[in-house]
C-alpha positions as CSV (number, residue, x, y, z in Angstrom):
1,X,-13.4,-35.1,3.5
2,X,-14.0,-35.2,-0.4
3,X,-16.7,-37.5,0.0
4,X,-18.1,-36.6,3.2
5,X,-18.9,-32.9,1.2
6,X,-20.0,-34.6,-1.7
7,X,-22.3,-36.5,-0.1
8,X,-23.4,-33.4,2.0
9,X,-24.3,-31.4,-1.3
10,X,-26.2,-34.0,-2.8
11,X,-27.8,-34.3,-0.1
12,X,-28.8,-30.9,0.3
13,X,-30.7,-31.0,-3.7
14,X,-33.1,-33.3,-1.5
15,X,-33.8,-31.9,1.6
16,X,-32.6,-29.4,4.1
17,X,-29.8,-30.3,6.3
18,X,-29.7,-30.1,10.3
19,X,-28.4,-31.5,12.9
20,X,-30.5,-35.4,12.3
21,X,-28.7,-35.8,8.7
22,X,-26.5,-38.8,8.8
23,X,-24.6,-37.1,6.4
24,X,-24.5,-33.5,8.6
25,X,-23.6,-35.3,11.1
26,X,-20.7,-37.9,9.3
27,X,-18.9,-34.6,7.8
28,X,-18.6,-32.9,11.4
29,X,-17.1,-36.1,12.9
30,X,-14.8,-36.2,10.1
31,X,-13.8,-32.1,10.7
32,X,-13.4,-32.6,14.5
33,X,-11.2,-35.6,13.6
34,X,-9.1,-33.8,11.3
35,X,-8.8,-30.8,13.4
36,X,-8.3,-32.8,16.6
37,X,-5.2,-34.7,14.6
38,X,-1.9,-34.7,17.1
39,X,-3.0,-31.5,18.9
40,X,-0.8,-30.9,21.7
41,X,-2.1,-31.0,25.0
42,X,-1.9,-28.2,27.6
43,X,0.8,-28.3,30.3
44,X,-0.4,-27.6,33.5
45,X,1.6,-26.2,36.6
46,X,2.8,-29.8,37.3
47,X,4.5,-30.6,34.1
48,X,1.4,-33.0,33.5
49,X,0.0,-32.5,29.9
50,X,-4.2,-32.0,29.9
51,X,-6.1,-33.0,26.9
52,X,-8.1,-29.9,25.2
53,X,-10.1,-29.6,22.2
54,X,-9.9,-28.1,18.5
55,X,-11.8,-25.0,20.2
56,X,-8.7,-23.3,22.2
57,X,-6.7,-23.8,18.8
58,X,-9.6,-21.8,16.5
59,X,-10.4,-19.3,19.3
60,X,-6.9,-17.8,18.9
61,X,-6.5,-19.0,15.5
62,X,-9.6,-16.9,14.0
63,X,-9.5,-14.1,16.5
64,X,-8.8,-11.7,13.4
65,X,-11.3,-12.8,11.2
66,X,-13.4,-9.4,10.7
67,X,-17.1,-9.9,12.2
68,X,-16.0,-13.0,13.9
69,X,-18.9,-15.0,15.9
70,X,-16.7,-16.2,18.4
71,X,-17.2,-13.8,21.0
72,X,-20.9,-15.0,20.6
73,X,-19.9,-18.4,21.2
74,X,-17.8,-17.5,24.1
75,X,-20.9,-15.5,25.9
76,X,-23.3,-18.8,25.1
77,X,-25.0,-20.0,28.2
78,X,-25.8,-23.7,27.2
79,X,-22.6,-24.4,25.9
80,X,-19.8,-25.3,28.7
81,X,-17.3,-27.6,28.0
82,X,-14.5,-26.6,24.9
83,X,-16.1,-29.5,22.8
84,X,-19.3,-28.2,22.9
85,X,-18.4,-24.7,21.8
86,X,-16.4,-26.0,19.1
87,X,-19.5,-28.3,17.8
88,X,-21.5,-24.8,18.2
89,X,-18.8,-23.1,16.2
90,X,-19.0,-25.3,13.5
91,X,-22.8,-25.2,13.2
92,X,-22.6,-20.7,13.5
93,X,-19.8,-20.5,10.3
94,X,-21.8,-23.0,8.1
95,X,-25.0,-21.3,9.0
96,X,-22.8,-18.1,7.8
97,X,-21.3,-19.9,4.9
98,X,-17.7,-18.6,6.2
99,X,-16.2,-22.1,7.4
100,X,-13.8,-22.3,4.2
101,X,-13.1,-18.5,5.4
102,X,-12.4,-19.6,9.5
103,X,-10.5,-22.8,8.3
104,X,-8.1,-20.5,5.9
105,X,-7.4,-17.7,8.1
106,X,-6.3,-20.4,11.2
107,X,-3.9,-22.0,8.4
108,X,-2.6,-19.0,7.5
109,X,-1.4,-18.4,10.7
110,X,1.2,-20.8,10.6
111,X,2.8,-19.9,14.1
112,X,-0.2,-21.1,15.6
113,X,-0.7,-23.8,14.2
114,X,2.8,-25.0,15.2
115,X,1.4,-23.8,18.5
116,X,-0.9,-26.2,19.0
117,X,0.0,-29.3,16.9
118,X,2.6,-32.1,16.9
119,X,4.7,-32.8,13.8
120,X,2.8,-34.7,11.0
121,X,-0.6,-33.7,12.2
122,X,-2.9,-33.0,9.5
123,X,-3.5,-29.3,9.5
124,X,0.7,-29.1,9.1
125,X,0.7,-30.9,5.9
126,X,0.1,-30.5,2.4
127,X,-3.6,-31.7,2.6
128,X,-4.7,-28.4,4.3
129,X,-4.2,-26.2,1.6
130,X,-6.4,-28.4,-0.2
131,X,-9.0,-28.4,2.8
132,X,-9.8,-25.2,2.6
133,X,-10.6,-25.4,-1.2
134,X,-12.6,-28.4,-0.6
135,X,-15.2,-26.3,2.2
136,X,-16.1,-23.6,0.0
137,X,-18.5,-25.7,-2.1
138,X,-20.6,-25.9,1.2
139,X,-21.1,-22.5,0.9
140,X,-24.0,-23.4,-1.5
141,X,-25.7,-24.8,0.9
142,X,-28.4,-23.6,3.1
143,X,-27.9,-25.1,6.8
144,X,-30.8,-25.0,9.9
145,X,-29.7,-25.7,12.7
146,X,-30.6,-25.8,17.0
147,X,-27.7,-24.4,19.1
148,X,-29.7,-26.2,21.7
149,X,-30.0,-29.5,21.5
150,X,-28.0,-32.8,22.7
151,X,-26.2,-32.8,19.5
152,X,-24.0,-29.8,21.0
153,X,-23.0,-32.7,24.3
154,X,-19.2,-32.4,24.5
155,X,-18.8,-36.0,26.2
156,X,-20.2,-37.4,22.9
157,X,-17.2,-38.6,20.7
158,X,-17.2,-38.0,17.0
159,X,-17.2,-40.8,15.6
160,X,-16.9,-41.3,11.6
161,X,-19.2,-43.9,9.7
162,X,-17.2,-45.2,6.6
163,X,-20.2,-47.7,5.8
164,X,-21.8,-44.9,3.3
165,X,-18.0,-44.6,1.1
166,X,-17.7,-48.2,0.9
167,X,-21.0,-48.8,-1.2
168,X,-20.5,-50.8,-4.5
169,X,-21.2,-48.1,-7.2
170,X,-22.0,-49.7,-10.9
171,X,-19.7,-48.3,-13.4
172,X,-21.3,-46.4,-16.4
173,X,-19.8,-49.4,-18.9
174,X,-22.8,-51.5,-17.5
175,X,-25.4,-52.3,-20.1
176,X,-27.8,-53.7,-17.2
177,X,-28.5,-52.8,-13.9
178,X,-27.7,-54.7,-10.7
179,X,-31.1,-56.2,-10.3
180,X,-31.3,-57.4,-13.8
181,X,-27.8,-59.1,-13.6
182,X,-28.8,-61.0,-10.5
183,X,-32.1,-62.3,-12.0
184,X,-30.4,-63.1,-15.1
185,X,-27.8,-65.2,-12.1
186,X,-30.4,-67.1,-10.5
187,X,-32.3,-67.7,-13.6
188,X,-29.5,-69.6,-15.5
189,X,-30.1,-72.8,-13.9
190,X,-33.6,-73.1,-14.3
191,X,-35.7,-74.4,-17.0
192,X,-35.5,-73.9,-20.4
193,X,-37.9,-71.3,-20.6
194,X,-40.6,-70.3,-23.9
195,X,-40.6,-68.2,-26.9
196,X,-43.2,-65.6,-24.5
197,X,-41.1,-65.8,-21.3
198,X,-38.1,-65.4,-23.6
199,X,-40.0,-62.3,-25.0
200,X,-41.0,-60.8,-22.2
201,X,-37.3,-61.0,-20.4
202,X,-36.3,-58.9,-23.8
203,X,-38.7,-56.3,-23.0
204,X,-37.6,-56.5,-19.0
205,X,-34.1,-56.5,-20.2
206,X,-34.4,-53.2,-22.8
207,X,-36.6,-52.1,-19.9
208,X,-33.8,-52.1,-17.3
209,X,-31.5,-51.1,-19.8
210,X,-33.4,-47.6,-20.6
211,X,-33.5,-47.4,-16.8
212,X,-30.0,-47.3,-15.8
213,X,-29.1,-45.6,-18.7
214,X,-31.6,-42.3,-17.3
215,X,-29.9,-43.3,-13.9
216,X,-27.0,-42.6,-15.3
217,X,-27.5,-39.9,-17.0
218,X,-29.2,-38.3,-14.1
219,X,-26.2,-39.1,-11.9
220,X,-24.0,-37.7,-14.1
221,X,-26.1,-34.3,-14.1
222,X,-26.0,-34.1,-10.6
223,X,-21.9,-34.1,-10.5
224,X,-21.8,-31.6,-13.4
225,X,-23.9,-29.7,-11.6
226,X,-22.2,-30.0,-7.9
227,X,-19.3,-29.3,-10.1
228,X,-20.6,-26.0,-11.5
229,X,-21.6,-24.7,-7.9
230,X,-18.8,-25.2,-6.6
231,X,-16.9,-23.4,-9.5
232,X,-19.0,-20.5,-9.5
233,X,-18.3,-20.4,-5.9
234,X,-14.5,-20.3,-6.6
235,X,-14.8,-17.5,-9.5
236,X,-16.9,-15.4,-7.0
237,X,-14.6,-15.8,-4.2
238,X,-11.4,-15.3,-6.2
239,X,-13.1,-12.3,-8.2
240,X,-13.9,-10.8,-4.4
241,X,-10.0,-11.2,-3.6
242,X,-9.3,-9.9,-7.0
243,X,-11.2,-6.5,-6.5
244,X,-9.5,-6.2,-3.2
245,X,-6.5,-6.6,-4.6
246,X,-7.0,-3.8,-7.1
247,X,-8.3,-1.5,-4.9
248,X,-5.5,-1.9,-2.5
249,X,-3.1,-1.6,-5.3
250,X,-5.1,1.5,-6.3
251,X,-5.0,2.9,-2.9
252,X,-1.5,2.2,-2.4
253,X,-0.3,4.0,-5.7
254,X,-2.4,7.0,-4.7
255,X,-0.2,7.1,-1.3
256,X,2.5,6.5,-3.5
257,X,1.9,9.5,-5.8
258,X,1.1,11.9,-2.7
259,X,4.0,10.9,-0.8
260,X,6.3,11.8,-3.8
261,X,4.7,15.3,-4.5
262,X,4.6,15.4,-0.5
263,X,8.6,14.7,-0.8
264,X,9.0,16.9,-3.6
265,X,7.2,20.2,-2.1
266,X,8.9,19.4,1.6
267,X,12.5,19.3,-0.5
268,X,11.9,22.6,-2.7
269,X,10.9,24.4,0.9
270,X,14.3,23.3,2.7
271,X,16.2,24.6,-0.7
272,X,14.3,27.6,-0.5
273,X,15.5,28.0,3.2
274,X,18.8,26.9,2.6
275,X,19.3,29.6,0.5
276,X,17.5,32.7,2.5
277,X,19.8,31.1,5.5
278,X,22.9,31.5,3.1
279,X,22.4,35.2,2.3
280,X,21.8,36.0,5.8
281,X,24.9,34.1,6.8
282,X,26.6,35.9,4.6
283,X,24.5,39.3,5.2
284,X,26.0,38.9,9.1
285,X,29.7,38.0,7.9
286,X,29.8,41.4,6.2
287,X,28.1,43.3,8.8
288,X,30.5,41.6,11.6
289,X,33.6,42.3,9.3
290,X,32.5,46.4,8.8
291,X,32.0,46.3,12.8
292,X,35.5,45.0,13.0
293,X,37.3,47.3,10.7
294,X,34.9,50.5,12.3
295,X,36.1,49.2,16.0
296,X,39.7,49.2,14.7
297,X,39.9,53.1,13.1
298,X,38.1,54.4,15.8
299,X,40.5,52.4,18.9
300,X,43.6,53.7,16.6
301,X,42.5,57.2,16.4
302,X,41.3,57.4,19.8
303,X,44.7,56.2,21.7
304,X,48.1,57.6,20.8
305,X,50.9,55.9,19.0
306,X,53.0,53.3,21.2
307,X,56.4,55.2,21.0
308,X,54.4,58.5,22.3
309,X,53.2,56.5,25.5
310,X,56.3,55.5,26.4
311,X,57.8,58.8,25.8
312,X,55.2,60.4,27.7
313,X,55.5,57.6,30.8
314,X,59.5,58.3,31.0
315,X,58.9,61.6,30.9
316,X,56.7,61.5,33.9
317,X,59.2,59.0,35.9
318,X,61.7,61.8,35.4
319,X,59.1,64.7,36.7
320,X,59.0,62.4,40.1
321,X,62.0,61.2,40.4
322,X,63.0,65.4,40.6
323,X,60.1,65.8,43.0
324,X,60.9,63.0,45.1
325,X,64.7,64.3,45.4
326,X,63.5,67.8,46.0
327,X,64.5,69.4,42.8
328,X,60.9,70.0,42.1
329,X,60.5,72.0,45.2
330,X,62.9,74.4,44.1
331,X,61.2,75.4,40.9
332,X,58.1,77.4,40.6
333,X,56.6,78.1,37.8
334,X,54.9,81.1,37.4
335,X,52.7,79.2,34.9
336,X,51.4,76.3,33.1
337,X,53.5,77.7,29.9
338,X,56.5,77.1,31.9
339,X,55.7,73.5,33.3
340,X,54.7,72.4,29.9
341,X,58.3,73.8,28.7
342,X,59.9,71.8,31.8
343,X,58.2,68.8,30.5
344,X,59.1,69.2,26.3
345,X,62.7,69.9,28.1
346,X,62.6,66.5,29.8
347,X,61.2,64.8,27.0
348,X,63.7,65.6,24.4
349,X,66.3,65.0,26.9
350,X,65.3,61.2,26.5
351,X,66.1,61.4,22.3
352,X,69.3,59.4,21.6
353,X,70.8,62.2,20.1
354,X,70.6,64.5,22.9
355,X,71.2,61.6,25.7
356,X,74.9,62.4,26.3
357,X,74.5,66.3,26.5
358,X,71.9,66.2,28.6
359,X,73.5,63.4,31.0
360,X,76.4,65.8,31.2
361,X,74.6,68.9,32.3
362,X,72.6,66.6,34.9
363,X,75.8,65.4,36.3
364,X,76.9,69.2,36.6
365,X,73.8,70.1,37.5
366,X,74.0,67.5,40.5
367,X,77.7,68.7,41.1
368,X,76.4,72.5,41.8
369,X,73.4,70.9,43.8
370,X,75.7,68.8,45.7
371,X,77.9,71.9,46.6
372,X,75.7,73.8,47.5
């Protein structure tokens, strides 16, 4: 993949990249490979296990990237087949210059990604942290491309071309180039050759010499500056997560603070209650205990003593007893005076000290009744 984007970017000092670029179109085979790595297949109602593409693993995947293009890709009309939207996929996010941002946010949702893939699979491992980091330098790069041609054909395979990786590079510890080592090969068994041909090969050789040096020194502007894109890249992207950091921290203080002063006001409120519920408590104790004692003093002073009640119901058991044996019949009083008397009589005929007199004057009393 390392390659693949290198190649990509130096491409890109050239010429615009689209869909015809061998190199365009090596780096897509390689990303389909890698996310295409022992993806599980879907189980159908049979038990039976159906191939499916990268597509149904970054359309749930990236479903929460903010101002995601997949509904777009979804509602395409040319594009059928889950290959073909994925291709198309791939083609929207570098137009965007959001495929390192796609390719993080479906790592990060490591349950997922265990969803979809096997153990071992590529996207699982250790390399996909770094593959991430490795997509943002193509964010330098300004892509054109038709989301209509044959290049979107889902039966196509992807298939990688390793043929531009394996090219013999000459190292930088080379004094001549290539060409001038193999004429200097096939020259060696020739003739010995004259002082001019000998002079002129000097001049070739410093020639050649001056030449691969500028080569090299070219080349090894290009990589500085592939190198400082891509870092500038990273320091704007990590700056961008940095603010956002900040100002999340920044907001989340600011709750902080107004939840504590929230916290504090709520708590001086329920003292303040507390307290006003305390003195009325203690207001209604007072009043319920002055009702109380009121309700007592007036019941007593209303109602006669105990030992008066029951003198007063003997008293009146002794008046009917008389009536119901006639004795009351015999009486009349002339007044109320008199009755009243009667009644004091009977009364204190019920105090112990005048219980034996009395009980002998009944008994004669009853003893004259009787004889009579």
């Amino acid at each position: 993949m390392k390659f693949s984007v290198k190649t990509l970017i130096d491409r890109s000092c050239y010429e615009t990249i689209d869909d015809a670029s061998p190199e365009f179109i090596n780096f897509v085979s390689i990303l389909e490979q890698i996310l295409s790595h022992r993806l599980k297949g879907q189980v159908t109602w049979f038990g039976y296990e159906s191939p499916r593409s990268f597509w149904d693993y970054v359309r749930v995947a990236c479903s929460k990237v903010p101002h995601s293009c997949i509904p777009s890709i979804e509602s395409m009309e040319n594009v059928r087949s889950s290959r073909a939207k994925g291709r198309a996929w791939i083609r929207v996010v570098l137009m965007e210059k959001r495929l390192s941002e796609y390719v993080s946010a479906a790592l990060r949702d490591f349950k997922t990604t265990r969803r979809f893939y096997e153990d071992g699979a590529i996207v699982l491992g250790e390399e996909a942290g770094v593959l991430a980091d490795t997509l943002i330098g193509l964010n330098a790069i300004d892509f054109s491309f038709c989301l209509k041609g044959e290049s979107l054909d889902g039966s196509c395979p992807a298939v990688i071309d390793y043929t531009p990786y394996l090219k013999f590079t000459q190292t930088s510890d080379s004094i001549s180039s290539d060409e001038e080592e193999m004429r200097t090969l096939g020259s060696s068994g020739s003739e010995a050759s004259t002082p001019e041909t000998n002079m002129a090969a000097c001049l070739s050789t410093d020639l050649s010499s001056w030449y691969s040096k500028c080569k090299r020194v070219e080349q090894k502007y290009r990589v500085v500056l592939e190198q400082k894109c891509y870092l500038e890249e990273l320091v704007r992207l990590r700056e961008a997560q940095l603010s956002e950091s900040v100002s999340q921290n920044k907001a989340l203080l600011q709750r902080f603070a107004e939840a504590g002063l929230n916290h504090k006001l709520e708590k001086e409120q329920l003292e303040v209650i507390i307290l006003e519920l305390q003195d009325q408590l203690t207001v209604l104790k007072n009043h319920d205990l002055r009702s109380r004692q009121e309700l007592t003093s007036h019941l007593t002073n209303q109602w006669p003593s105990p030992g008066a009640m029951d003198s007063n119901a003997v008293a009146l058991d002794t008046l009917l007893y008389q009536k119901r044996t006639g004795r009351w019949e015999e009486k009349s009083f002339p007044s109320l005076d008199q009755l009243s008397a009667e009644m004091s009589l009977s009364q204190m005929s019920l105090e112990p000290g005048h219980t034996h007199t009395h009980s002998l004057d009944g008994k004669a009393g009853l003893a004259s009744w009787h004889r009579e």
